[in-house]
N, C-alpha and C positions, 0 to 999 in steps of 0.2 A: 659694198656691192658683193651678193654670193656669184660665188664663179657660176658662168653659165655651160651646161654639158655641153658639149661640140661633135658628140656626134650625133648623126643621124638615129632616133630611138623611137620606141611606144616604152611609154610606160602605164601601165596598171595598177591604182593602189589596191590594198590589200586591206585586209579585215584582221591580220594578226602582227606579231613582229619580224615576221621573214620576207626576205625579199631574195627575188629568186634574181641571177643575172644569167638571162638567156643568150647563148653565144650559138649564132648558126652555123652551117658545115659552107662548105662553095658553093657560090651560087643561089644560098639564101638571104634574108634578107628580115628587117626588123620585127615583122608578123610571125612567119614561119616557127617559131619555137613557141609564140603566146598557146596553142592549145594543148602543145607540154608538158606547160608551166601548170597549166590548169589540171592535167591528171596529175602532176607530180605531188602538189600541194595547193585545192581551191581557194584558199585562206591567204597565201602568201601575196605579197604586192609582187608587179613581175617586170623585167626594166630590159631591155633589148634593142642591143644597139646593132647597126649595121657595119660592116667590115669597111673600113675604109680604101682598101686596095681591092683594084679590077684583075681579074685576071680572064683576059677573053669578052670582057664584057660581064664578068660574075662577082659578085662581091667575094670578098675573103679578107680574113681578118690581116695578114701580113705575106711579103710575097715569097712566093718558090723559084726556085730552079729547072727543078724537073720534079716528077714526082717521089715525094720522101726526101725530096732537097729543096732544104729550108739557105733562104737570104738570112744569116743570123746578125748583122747590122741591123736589116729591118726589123726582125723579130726582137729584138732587144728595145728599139726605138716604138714599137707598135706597143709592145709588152706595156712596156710605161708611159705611152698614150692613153693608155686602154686604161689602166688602174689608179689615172689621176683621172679620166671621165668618171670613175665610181663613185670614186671622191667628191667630186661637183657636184656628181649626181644625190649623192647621200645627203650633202647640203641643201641643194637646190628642191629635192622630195620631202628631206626631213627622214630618213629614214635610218636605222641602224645597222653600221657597217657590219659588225661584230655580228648580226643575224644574218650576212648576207649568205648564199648560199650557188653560188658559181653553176648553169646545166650547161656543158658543152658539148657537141655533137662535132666528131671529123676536128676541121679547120677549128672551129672554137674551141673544142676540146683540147686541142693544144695550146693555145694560148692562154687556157685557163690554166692550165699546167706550167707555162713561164710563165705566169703571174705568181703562181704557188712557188718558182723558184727563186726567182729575181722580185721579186714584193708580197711577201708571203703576211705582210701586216696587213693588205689589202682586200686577202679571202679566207675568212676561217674555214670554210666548209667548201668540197669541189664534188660533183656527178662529172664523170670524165665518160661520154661514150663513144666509142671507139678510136682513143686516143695514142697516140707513141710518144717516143723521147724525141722533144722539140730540139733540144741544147743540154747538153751540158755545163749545170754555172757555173765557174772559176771559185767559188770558193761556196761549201757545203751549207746550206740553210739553215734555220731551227725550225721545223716542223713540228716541235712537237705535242704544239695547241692545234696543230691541222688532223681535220678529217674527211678522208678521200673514200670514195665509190667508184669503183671502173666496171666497166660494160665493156666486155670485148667479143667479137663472133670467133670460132675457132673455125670459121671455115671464109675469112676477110681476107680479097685478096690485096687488099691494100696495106694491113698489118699483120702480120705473121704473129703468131702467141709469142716469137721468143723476145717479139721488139713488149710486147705487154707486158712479160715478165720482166725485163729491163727497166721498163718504167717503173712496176712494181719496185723492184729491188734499190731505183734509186728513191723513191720518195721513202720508201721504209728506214732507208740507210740514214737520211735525214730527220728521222723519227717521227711522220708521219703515220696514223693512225688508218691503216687504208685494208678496205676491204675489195676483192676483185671477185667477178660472176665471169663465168665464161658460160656463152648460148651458142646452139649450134644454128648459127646464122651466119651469113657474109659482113659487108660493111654495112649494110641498111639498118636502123632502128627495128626492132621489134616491138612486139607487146609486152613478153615475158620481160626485154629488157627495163622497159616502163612501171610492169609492175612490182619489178625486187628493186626498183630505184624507189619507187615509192616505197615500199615496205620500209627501205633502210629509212627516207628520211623519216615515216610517221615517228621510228623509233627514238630520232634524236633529241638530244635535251640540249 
């Protein structure tokens, strides 16, 4: 018996070998990132799952405290929820981990990021938008088959450039391959941010 995915998902296949894993921001939900997916890469297959924890009644991928305070028991626990559903999911679609290619917005964006630190066999490739430092892991990664893209607003009142540069500094430290855009936007998504995301990955091999 192939493991069956356990969370809440849409999946979309694709026409090529990528697969995009869409992670939404609070408050979203397994739809919400599929027309993303679709400017980011129309070719890829797209797999979007929903956050298993409420908060107010909002989905989110693992729970806070307050805001920029992270439960780091949960986030360690979610972490490796999250990146053994990929796993099921990979089995259960047929598709190839090693192409997969992580979008996360806000709340998912960080957890695509403790994935990258804490199961970094998990996600070769990450779109981090508008992401911080979730945790700091206990002991330093090998990054250095990862490659990251971040998207950050330099006018987000929720992350200040010096927490992006932070993250910056630690995935690089782990030898992470990471490219960063800064737009002058707040926390919302953009266009512009959309389309230097696409630009990077049409470029990847």
């Amino acid at each position: 018996m192939r493991p069956q995915p356990d969370f809440i998902h849409e999946f979309v296949p694709g026409t090529s070998n990528r697969t995009l894993l869409l992670l939404h921001g609070t408050g979203g939900n397994e739809r919400d990132l599929i027309a993303l997916g679709r400017e980011l890469d129309p070719n890829a297959a797209l797999l979007s799952p929903r956050g298993k924890v409420l908060e107010n009644g909002m989905p989110r991928f693992f729970r806070r405290l307050a805001e920029g305070v992270f439960d780091l028991e949960d986030l360690k626990h979610r972490t490796n929820e999250l990146a053994d559903f990929v796993t099921a999911a990979a089995q259960h679609y047929g598709f190839a981990t090693d192409q997969l290619v992580a979008v996360g917005y806000s709340n998912g964006a960080n957890i695509a990021t403790t994935m990258l630190l804490l199961r970094p066999e998990a996600l070769p490739t990450a779109i981090l938008f508008r992401a911080m430092v979730p945790l700091y892991p206990e002991t330093q990664p090998n990054l250095s088959s990862i490659r990251v893209w971040i998207g950050a607003g330099t006018n987000d009142p929720i992350i200040p450039m010096s927490e992006t540069k932070a993250l910056d500094e630690l995935l690089r430290n782990a030898g992470a391959d990471v490219t960063i855009r800064y737009f002058q936007a707040g926390h919302e998504l953009t266009m512009a941010d959309v389309e230097a995301a696409r630009d990077w990955l049409t470029v990847l091999r």
